[in-house]
KOLSELUM-973182 format. One record per atom (N, C-alpha, C): residue in three letters; x, y, z. Coordinates in steps of 0.2 Angstrom, whole numbers, plus 5000, padded with zeros to 4 digits. Layout:
BEGIN
ALAXYZ/...
//
This chain:
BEGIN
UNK492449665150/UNK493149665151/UNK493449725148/UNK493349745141/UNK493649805138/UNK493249865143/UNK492949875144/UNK492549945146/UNK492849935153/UNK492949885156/UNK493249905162/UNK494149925164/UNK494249895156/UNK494949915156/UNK495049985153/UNK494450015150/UNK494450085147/UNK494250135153/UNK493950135158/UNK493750165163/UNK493050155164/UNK492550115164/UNK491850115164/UNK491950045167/UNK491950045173/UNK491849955175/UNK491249935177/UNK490649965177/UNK490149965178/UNK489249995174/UNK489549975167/UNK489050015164/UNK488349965164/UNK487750025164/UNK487150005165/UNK486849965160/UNK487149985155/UNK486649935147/UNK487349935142/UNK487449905139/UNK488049885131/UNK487349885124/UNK487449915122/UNK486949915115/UNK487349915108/UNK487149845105/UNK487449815097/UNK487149905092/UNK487649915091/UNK487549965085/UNK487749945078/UNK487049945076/UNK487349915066/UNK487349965062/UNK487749935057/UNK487950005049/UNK488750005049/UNK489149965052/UNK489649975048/UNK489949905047/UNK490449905041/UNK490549825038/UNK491349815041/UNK491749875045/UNK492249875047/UNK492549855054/UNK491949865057/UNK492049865064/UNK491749855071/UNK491649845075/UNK491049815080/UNK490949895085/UNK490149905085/UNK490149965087/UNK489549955094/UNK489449995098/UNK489250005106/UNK489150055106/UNK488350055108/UNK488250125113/UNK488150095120/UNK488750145125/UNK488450125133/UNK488350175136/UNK487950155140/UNK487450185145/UNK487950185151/UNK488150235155/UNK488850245158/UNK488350255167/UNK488650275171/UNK488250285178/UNK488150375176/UNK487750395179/UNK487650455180/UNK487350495174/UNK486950455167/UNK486850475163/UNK487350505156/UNK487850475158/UNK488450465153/UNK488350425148/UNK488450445142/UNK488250395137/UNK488850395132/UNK489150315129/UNK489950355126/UNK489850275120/UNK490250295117/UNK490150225109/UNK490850205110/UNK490750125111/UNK491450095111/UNK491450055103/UNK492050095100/UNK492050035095/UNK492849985096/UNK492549945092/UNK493149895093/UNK493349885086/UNK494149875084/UNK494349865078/UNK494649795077/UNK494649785070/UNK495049725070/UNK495849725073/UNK496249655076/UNK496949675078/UNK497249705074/UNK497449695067/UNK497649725063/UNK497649795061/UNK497249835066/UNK496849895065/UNK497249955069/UNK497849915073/UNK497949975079/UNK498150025074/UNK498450035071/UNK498550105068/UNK498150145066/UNK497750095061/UNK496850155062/UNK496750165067/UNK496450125071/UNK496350175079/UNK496750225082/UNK497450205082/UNK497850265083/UNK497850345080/UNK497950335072/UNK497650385069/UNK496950425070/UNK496550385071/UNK495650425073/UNK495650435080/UNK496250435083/UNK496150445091/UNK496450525090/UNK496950535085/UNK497350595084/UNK497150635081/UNK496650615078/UNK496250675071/UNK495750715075/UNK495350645078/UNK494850675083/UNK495050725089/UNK495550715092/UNK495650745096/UNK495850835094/UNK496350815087/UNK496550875085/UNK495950915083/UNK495250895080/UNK494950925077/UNK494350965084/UNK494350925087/UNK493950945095/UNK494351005097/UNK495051015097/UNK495251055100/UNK495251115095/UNK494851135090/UNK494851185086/UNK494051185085/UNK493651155090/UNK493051175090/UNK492451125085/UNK492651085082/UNK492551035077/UNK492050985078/UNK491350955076/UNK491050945078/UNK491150855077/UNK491450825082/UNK491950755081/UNK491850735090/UNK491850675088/UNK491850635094/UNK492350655100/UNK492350655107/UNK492850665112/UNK493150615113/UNK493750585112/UNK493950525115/UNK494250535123/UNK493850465124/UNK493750455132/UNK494550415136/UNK494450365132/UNK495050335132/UNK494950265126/UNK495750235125/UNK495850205119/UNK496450145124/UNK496250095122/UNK496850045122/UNK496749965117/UNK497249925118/UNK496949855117/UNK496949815121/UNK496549755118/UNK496449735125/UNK496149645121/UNK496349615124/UNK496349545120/UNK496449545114/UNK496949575112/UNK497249595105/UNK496949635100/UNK496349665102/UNK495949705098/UNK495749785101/UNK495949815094/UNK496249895100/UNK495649925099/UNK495149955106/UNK494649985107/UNK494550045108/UNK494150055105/UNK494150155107/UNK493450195110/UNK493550225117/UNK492950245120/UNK492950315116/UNK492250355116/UNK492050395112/UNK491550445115/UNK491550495115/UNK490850525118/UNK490150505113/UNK489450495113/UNK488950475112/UNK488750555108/UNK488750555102/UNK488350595097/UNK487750585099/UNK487450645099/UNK486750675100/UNK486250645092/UNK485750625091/UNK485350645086/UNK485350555081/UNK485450585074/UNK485450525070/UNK485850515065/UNK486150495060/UNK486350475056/UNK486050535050/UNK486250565045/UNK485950625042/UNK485550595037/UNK485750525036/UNK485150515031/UNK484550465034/UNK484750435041/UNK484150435044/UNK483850475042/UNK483950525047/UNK483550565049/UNK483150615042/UNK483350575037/UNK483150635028/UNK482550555028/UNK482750495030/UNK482250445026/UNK481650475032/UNK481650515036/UNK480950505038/UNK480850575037/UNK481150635035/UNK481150695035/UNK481450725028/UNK481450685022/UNK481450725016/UNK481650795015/UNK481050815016/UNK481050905014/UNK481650925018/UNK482050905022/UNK482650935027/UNK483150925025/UNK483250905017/UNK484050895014/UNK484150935010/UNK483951005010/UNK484551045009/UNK484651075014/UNK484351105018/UNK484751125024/UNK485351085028/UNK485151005028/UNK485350935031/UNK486250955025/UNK486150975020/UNK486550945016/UNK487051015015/UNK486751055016/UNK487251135016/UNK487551135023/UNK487251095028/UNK487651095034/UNK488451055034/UNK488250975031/UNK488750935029/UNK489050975025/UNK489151015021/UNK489551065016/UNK490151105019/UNK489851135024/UNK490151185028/UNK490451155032/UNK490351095036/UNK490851075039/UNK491351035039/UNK491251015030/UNK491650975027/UNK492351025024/UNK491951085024/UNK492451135021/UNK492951155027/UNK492751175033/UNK492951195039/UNK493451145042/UNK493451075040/UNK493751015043/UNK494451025037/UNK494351025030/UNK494951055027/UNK495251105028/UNK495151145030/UNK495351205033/UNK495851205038/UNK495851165043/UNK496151125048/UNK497051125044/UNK497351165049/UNK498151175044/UNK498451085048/UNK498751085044/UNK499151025045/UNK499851015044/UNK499850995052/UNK500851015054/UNK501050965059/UNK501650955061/UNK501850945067/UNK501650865069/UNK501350815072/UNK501350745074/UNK500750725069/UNK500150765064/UNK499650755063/UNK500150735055/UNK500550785051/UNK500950765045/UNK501450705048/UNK501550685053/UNK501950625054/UNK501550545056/UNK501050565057/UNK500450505058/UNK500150495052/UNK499850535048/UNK499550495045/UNK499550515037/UNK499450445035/UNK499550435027/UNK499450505024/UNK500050505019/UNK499750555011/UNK499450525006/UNK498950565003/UNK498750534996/UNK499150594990/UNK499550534986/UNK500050594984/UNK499750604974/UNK499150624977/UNK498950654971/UNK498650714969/UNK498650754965/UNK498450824965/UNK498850874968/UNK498850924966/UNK499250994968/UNK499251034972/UNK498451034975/UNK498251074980/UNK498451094987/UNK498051114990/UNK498351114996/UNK498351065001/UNK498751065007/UNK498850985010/UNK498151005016/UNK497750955017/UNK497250965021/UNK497050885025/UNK496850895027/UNK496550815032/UNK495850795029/UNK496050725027/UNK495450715020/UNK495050655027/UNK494450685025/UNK494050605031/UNK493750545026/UNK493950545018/UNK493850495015/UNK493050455014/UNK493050465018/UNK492150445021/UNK491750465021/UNK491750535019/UNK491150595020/UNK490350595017/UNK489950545022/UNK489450535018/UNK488750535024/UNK488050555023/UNK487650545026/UNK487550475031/UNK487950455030/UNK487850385036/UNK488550405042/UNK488950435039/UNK489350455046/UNK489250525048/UNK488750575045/UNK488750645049/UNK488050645052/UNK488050655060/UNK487650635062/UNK487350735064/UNK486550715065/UNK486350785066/UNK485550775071/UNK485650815073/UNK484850815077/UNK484350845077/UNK484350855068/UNK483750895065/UNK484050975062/UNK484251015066/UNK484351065067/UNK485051085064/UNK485551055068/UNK486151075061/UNK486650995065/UNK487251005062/UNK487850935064/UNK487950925071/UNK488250875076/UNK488050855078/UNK488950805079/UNK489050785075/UNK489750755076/UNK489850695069/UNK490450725065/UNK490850675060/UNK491150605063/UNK491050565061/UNK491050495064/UNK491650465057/UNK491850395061/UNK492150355057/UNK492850395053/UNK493250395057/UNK493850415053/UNK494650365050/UNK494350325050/UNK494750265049/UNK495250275043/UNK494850285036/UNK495050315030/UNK495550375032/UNK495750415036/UNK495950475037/UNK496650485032/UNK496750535031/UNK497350535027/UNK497350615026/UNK498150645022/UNK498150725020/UNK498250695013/UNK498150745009/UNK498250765003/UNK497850835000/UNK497550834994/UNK497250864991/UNK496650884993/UNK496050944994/UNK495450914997/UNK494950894991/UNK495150914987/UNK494950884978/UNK494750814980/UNK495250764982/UNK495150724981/UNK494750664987/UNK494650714993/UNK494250704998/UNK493350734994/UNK493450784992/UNK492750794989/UNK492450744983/UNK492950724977/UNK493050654972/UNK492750614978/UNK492950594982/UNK492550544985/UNK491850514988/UNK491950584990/UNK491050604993/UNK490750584985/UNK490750624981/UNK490450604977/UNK490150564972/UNK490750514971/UNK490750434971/UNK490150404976/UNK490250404983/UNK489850384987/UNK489250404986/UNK489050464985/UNK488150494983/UNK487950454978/UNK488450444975/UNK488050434966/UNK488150354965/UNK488550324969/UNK488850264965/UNK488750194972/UNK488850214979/UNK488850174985/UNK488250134984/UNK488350074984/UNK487650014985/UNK487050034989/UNK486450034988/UNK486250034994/UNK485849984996/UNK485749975002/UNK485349915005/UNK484849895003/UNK484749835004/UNK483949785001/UNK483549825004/UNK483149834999/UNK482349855002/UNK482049925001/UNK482749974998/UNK482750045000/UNK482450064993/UNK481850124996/UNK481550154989/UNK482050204985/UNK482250144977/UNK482650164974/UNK482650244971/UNK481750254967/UNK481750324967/UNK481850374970/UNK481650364977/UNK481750414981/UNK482350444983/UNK482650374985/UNK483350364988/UNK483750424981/UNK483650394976/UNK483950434968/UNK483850494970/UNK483550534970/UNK483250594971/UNK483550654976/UNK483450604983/UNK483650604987/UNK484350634988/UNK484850614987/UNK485350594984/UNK485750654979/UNK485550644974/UNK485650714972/UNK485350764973/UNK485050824976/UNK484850844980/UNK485050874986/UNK485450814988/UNK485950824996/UNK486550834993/UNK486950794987/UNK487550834983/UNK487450904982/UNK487050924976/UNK486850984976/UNK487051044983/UNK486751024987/UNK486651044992/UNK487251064998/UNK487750994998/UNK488150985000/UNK488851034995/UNK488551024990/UNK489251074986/UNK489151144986/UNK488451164989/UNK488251234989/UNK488551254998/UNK488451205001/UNK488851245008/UNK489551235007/UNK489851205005/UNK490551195004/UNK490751265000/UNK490551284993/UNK490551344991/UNK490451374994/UNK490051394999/UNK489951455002/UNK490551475009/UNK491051425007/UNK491451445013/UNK492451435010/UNK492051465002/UNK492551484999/UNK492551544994/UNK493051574990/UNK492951644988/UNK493151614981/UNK493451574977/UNK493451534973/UNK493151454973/UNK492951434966/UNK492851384965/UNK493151324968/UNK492851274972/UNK493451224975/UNK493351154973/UNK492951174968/UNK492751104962/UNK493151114957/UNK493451154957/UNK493851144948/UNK494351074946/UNK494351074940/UNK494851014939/UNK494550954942/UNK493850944941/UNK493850894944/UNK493850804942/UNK493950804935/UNK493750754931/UNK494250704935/UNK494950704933/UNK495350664935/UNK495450634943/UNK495350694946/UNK495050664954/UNK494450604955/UNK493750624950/UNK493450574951/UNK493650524949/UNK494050514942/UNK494350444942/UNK494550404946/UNK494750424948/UNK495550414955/UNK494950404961/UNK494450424960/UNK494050424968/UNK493650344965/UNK493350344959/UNK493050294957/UNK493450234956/UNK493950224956/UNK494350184953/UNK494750154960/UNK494650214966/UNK495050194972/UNK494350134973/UNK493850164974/UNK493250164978/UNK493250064974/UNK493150064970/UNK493150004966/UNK493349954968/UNK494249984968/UNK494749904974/UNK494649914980/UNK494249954984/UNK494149954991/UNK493349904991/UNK492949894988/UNK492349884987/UNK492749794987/UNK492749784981/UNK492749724978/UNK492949664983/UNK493449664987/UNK493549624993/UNK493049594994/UNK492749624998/UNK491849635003/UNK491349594998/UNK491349584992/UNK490949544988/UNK490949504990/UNK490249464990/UNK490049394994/UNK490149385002/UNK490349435006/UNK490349425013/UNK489849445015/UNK489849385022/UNK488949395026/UNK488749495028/UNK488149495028/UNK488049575031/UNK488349635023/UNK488649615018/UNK488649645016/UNK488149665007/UNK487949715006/UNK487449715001/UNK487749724995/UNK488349734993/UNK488549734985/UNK488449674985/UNK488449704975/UNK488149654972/UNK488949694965/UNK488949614960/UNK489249614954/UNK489249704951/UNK488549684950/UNK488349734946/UNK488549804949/UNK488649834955/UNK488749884957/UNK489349904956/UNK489749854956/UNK490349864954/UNK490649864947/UNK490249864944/UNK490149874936/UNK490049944936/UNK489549954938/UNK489250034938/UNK489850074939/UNK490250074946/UNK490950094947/UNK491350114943/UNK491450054938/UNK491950034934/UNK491850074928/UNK491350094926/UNK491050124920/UNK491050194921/UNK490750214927/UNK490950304928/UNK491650324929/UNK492150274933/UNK492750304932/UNK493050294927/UNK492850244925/UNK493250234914/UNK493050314912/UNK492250324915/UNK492150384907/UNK492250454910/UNK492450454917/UNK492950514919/UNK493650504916/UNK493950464916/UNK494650454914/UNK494550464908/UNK494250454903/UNK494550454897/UNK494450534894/UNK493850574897/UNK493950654896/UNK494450664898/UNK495050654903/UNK495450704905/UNK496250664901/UNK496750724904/UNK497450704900/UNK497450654906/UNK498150594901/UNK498450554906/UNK498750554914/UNK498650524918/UNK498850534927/UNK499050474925/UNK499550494933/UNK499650424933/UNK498950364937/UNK498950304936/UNK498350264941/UNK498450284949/UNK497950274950/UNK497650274961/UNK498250254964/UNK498650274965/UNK498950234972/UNK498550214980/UNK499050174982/UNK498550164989/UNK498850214995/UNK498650215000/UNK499150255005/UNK499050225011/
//
């Protein structure tokens, strides 16, 4: 019913895509060799999909390596968004079977993470979406989520930024604070080779902060302590809900972990005010 009210009234296959805990995801097999991702959000959600239909679209038009949106609407109370079909895998797929390919894998996520902040921000894009009204910097489009499970690649370089839900401007300090919370602090799944994954991981940060540098003339890490806090501290009350829900792999103790790195960020730096939400 939804893809026929999105323009697809006849797709060849509908395929369950798992990995996200927010949202119900599809790849379909379209006529003619067309392939496009329909997600569907919770009802509560039209404003995120409205947002990620305008980032997206802005960021495509400046060359940006992000999904094409096909068409968006709601449709039994839940707003659906058609998508062009990213080529390749998921970046840290494609590391768990190809290791030795995260620094190249991770210097590419860098450079486009830095290019996406680059992105001026004016006009319907500053009237849509959230500030985070913390830090000084300059005003950029933060993807909040920036991690090897939404950059996808096909070996060779990126491939398309996925999942813009988080979107929001502010700082890009505190778009980077995030990323690096995630690398060092995010749960990971039952079963997963812990050493490796560790390794791994640090590794792809390194790597990731070495292309991001490379597409600036000054340091874009400075000042970073109080941003982590604020990244660990946000990351903490967005987590904690999710605790004990079906499909989901936090555990107590991750949430401790959390709470302990951004305490001993905080307390190096002078007083801020706490995380607001946005």
């Amino acid at each position: 019913m939804v893809l026929s009210e999105l323009g697809v009234p006849a797709p060849e296959r509908a395929i369950a895509v798992t990995g996200g805990w927010d949202t119900l995801l599809w790849r379909v097999d379209a006529f003619e060799g067309a392939q496009f991702a329909l997600r569907v959000f919770r009802p509560e959600q039209a404003a995120t999909c409205r947002r990620e239909v305008l980032v997206m679209r802005a960021l495509a038009e400046r060359g940006l390596a992000v999904p094409s949106v096909a068409a968006h609407r709601t449709s039994g109370g839940r707003p659906a968004l058609l998508m062009s079909w990213c080529t390749g895998q998921p970046v840290l797929q494609k590391l768990s079977a190809k290791p030795w390919r995260v620094w190249a894998l991770g210097t590419a996520m860098g450079r486009i993470h830095a290019r996406i902040h680059r992105v001026s921000v004016h006009g319907e894009l500053i009237q849509a979406l959230p500030t985070i009204e913390f830090g000084d910097g300059q005003r950029s489009i933060l993807h909040m989520d920036f991690h090897p499970l939404n950059v996808m690649t096909d070996g060779r370089g990126i491939t398309g930024v996925l999942d813009w839900a988080n979107v929001a401007v502010g700082d890009p300090r505190v778009d980077l604070a995030r990323t690096v919370t995630i690398l060092r602090l995010a749960p990971t799944p039952p079963g997963s080779p812990t050493p490796l994954l560790r390794a791994v991981r640090a590794i792809l940060e390194l790597a990731w902060r070495t292309g991001y540098r490379g597409e600036h003339r000054s340091d874009p890490f400075h000042g970073m302590d109080p941003f982590y806090a604020w990244a660990g501290e946000w990351m903490e009350r967005d987590l904690a809900p999710k605790l004990g829900k079906p499909g989901v792999w936090l555990q107590p103790s991750d949430l401790a972990k959390i709470s302990r790195w951004a305490r001993a960020r905080r307390e190096r730096t002078t007083p801020l005010p706490p995380p607001g939400g946005y």
